[in-house]
C-alpha positions in Angstrom: 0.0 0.0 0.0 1.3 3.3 -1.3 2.1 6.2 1.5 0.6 8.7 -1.3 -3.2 8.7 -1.7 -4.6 5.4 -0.1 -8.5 4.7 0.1 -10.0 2.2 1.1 -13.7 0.7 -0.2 -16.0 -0.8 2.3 -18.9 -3.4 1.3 -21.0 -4.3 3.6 -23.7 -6.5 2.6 -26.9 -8.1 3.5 -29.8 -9.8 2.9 -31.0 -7.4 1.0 -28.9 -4.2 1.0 -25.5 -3.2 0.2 -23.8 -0.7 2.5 -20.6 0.8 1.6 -18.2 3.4 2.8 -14.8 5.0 0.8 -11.7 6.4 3.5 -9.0 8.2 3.0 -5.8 6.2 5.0 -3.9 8.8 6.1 -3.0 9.4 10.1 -6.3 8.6 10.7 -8.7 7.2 8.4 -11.0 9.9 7.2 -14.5 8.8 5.4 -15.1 10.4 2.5 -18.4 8.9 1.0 -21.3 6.4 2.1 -23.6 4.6 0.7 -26.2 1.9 0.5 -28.6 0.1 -2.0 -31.5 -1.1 -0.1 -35.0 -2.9 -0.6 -32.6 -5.5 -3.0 -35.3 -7.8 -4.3 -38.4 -6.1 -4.4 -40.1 -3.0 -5.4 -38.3 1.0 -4.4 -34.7 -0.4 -4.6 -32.7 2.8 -4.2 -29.1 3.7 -4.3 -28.3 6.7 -1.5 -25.3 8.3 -1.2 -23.8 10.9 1.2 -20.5 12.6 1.4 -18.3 13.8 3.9 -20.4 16.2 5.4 -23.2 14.1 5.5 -25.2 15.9 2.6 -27.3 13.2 0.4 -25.1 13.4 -3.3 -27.1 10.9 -4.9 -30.8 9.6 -5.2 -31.3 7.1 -7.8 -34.4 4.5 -8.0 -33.4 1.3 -9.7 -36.8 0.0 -9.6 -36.6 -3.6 -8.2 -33.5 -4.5 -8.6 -32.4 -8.1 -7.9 -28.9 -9.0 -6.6 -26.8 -9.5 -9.6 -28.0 -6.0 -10.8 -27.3 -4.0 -7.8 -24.3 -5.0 -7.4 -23.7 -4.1 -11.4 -25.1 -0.8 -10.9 -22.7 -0.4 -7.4 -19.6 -1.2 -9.7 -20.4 1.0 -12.7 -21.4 3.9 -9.9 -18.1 3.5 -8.2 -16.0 3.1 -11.3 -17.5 6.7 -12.8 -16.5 8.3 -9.6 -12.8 10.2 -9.5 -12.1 9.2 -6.1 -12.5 5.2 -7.2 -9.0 5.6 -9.0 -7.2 5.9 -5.5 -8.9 2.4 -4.1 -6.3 0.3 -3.1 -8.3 -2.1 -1.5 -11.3 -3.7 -1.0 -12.9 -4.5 3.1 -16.0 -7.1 2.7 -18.2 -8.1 6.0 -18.1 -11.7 5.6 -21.1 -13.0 8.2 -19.8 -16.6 8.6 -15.8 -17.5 8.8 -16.0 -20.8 10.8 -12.6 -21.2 12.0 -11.1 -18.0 11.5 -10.3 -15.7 14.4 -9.4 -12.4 11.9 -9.2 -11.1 8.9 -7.8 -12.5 6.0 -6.9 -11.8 2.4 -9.3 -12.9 -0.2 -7.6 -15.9 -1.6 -8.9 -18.6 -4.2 -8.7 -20.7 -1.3 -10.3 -18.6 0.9 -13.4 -18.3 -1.7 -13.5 -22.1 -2.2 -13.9 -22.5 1.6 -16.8 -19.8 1.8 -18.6 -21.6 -1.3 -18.3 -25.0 0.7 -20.0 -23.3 4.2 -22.8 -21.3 2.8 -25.7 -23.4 3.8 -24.3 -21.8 7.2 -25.9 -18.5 6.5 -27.9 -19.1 3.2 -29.7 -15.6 3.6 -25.9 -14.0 3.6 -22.9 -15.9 2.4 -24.4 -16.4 -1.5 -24.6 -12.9 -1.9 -21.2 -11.8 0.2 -19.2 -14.3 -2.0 -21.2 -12.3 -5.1 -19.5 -9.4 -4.1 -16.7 -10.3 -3.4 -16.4 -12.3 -7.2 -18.0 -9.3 -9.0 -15.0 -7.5 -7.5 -12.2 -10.1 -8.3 -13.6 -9.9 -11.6 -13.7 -6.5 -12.9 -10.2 -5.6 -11.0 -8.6 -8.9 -10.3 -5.3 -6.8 -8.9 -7.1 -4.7 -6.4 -6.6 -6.8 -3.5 -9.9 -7.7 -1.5 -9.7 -8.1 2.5 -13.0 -10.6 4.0 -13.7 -9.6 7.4 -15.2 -12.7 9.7 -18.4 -11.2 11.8 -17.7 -14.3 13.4 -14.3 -14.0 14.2 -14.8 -12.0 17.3 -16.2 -15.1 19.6 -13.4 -17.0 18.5 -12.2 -16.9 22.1 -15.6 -17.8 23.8 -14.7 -21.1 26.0 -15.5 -24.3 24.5 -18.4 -24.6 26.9 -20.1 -21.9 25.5 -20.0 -23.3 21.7 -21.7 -26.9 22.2 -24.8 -27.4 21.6 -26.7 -30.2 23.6 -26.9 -32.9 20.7 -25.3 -36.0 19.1 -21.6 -35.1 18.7 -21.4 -36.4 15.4 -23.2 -32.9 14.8 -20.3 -31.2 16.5 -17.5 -32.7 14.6 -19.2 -31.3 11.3 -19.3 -27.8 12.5 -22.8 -26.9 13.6 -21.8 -25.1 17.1 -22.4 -22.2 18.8 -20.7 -19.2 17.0 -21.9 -15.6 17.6 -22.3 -12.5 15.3 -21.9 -8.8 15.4 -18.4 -9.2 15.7 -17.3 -6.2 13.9 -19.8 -4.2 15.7 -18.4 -5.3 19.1 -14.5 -5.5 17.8 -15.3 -1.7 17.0 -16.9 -1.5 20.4 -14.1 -2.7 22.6 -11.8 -0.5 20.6 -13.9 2.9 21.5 -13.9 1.5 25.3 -10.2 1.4 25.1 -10.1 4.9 23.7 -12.1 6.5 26.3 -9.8 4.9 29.0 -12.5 2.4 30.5 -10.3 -0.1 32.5 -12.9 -2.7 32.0 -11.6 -2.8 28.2 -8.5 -4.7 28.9 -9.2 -6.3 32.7 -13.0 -6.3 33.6 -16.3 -7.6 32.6 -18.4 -6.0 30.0 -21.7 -6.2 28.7 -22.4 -5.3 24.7 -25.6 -4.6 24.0 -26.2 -4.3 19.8 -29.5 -3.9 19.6 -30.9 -2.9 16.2 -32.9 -4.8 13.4 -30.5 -7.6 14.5 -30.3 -7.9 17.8 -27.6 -10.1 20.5 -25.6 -9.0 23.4 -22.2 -10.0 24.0 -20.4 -10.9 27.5 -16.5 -9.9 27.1 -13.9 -10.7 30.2 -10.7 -9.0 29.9 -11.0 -7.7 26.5 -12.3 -11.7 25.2 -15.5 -12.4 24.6 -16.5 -15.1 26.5 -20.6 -15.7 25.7 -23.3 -14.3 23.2 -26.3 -14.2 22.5 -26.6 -15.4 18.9 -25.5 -19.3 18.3 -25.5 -21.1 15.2 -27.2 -18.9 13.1 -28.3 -15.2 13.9 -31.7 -16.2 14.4 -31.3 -17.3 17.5 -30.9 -15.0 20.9 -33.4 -12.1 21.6 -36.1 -11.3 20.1 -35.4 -8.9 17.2 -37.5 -6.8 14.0 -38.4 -10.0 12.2 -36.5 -12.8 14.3 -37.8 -14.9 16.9 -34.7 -15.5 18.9 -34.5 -18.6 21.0 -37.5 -21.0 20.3 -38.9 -24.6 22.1 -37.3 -26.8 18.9 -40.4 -29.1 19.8 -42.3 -26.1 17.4 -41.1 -27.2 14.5 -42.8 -30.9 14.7 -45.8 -29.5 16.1 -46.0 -27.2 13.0 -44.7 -30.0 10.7 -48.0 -32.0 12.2 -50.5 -29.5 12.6 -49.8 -27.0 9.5 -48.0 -29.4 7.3 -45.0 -26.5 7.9 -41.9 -27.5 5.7 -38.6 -27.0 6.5 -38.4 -24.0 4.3 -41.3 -22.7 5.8 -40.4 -22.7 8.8 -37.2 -20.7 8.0 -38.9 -18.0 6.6 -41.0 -17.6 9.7 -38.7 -17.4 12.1 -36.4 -15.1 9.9 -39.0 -12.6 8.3 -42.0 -12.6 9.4 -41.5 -13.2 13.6 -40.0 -11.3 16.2 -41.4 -8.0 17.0 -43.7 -7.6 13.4 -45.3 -11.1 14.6 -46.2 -10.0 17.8 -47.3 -6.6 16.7 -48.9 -7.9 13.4 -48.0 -4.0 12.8 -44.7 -3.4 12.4 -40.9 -4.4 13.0 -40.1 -1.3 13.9 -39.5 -0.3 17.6 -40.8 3.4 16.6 -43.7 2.8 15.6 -45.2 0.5 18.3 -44.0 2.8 20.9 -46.3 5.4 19.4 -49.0 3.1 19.1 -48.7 1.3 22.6 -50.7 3.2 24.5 -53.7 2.3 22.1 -52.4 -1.0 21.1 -52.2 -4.0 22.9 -50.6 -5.8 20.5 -47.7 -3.2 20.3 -47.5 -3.1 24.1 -46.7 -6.8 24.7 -44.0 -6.5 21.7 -42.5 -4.0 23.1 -43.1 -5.6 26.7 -40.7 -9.0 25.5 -38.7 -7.0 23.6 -37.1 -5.0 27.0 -38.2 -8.4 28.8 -35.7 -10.4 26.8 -33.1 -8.2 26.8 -33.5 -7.7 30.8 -33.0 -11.4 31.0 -29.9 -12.3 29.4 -28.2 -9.0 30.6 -28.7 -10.7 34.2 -27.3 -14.3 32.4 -24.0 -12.9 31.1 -23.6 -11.0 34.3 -23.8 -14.6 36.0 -21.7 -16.2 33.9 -19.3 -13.1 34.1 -19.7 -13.2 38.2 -20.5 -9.6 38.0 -20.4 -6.4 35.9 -18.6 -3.6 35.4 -19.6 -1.7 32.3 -22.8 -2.5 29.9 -22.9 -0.7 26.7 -25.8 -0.1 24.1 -25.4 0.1 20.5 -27.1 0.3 17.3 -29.7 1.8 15.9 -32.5 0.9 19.1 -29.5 0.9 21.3 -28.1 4.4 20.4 -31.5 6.0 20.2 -34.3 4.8 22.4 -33.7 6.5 25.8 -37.4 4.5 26.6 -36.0 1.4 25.8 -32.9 1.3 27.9 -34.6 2.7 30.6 -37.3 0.2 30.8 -34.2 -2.7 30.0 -32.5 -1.2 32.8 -35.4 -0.9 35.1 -34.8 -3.7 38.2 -31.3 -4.2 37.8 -30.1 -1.5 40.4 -28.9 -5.0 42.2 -26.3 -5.6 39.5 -25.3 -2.0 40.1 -26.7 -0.6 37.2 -28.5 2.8 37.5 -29.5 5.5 35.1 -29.2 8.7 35.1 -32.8 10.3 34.0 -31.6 12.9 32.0 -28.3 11.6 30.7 -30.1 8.7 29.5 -32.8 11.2 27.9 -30.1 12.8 26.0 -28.8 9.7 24.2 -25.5 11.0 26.8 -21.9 9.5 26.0 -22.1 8.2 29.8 -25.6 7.5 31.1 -25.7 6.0 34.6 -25.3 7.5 37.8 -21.8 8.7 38.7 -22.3 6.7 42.2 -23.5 3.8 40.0 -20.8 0.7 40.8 -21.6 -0.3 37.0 -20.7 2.4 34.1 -23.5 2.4 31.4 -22.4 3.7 27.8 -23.7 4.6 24.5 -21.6 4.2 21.6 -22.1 4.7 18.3 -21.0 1.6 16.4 -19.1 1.7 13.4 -19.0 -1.5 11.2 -17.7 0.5 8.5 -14.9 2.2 9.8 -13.7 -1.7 11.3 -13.7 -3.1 8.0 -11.4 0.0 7.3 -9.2 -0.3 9.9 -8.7 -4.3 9.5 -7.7 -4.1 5.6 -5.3 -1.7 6.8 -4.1 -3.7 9.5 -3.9 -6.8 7.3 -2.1 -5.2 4.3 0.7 -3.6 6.3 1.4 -6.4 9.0 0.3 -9.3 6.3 -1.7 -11.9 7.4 -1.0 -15.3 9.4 -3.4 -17.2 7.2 -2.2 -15.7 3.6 -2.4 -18.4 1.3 
């Protein structure tokens, strides 16, 4: 990587959208553009960007786009663009990474192993690996940097990766793995920069709560425990997820609604969690304005804090006590409501707001004689990637093939 003008692209990309992010390496790394497609699949897909100062630059509708044409329409967008010429290299979330405990080059190794494990996230991998191809394809030199959301409970205990069934299971993979990773990676970062001890040698509670929702328990800097297992469907409830389920349902669906296996995973992926409850939305928002009214949107709102409530008191068990809990993410960043009413009852951990810090979406938000420090942070997936490409080209990586 050259010390002249160095960017560096970020793709981050889901189910159905496509987030991505340009930065300048320099001192620090300084974002220059942003951008997502969204609503990939179905009608309104638009591509947004903003720049630097956070001014929309573009607006485009694409119609309904699938896949295979956003992603053309991303490539020919960034291409036309004068800053695209100073890329150097390529970040890409990567949602799944098994065995890997950081980021790695983008090998054709590397893709051959992702091809092989993508019934492990069939909603994400396919269309990761897309990306990633499309990429390799139009500029095979620019080198390409996959960045395991996995990779960050690598360190969890083997205790807390089984899963309760035959081990024959176990040998072929299907464990406990965790997600968010970049999210709380980022996290533990921002705790170290604002001097929290409990970033290197205490016990920490992550809360990322947004669409996707899982909490993370981290000892000394490790993670230890999470809330998302094999899949990212499992865990609290979230927008459209259930989180954790009775696994009896599934033959009592298979009996009584003839329920395929198919079925069944759209349910519990898209059309459960918070908009099954609600039968309203998925949208925390919008059944806050409407609980008072709505029963329906009071008791998905109810579980919701319930669920959260509950496995902040788990990991504080299996952490044998607490010393900073943070919230992050779009609900955890910006519902003051929420975090109080998750908060509510657990002065006995030692966690206590403080009224109107908390109201304020304030850096620091419990009481300064609380024995637990509660934080919001604004996560930053983006600016991981970033810094992990970097990281990876300079110092080269361990795995490199």
């Amino acid at each position: 990587m050259n010390a002249a003008r160095t960017c560096i692209l970020t793709i981050n990309g889901g189910s159905s959208s496509i987030r991505f992010a340009v930065y300048e390496a320099g001192e620090a790394l300084r974002r220059h553009l942003d951008g997502k497609i969204d609503r990939i699949g179905v009608s309104g897909t638009n591509l947004v960007v903003t720049g630097a100062t956070g001014r929309p630059q573009v607006s485009r509708r694409l119609g309904a786009a699938g896949h295979r044409t956003a992603v053309g329409v991303l490539l020919d967008w960034l291409e036309a663009q004068p800053i695209f010429a100073s890329v150097t290299a390529v970040g890409h979330r990567v949602v799944h990474g098994m065995t890997h405990s950081a980021p790695e080059k983008v090998t054709p190794r590397l893709l051959a192993e992702l091809h092989g494990i993508t019934l492990y996230a069939p909603d994400h991998l396919p269309r990761e690996i897309g990306l990633i191809e499309a990429f390799r394809t139009r500029y095979p030199k620019l080198p390409q940097v996959a960045c395991f959301d996995t990779a960050f409970h690598r360190s969890m205990p083997r205790v807390a990766t089984l899963l309760p069934i035959p081990r024959r299971y176990g040998a072929k993979g299907v464990q406990r793995y965790g997600f968010h990773g970049l999210s709380y990676a980022y996290l533990m970062e921002e705790l170290a920069r604002l001097g929290d001890p409990a970033a290197t040698t205490g016990r920490v509670i992550l809360a990322h709560l947004g669409n996707g929702a899982s909490l993370a328990a981290v000892r000394d800097g490790k993670s230890t425990d999470t809330s998302m297992g094999f899949t990212p469907t499992a865990g609290l409830v979230m927008s459209t997820r259930t989180g954790d389920l009775d696994p009896g349902l599934v033959y009592y669906l298979a009996r009584t609604e003839r329920m395929t296996a198919a079925r069944f995973q759209r349910m519990v992926n898209h059309e459960s969690g918070l908009l099954g409850v609600s039968k309203i939305s998925s949208d925390l928002r919008d059944l806050l304005a409407r609980e008072a009214r709505d029963a329906r949107a009071a008791e998905a709102v109810a579980l919701f804090c319930y669920q959260t409530k509950k496995w902040i008191g788990a990991f504080a068990a299996a952490l044998g006590g607490l010393d900073t809990l943070v919230f992050t993410a779009g609900i955890g960043e910006n519902a003051p409501l929420i975090r109080a009413r998750i908060c509510d009852g657990l002065g006995f951990l030692g966690i206590e707001l403080d009224p109107k810090r908390n109201a304020k979406n304030a850096p620091l938000i419990s009481r300064d004689a609380g024995r637990v420090k509660v934080r919001v942070i604004r996560t930053d997936e983006e600016l991981m990637i970033a810094r992990s490409v970097i990281r990876v080209l300079t110092l080269g990586s361990t795995r490199e093939r």
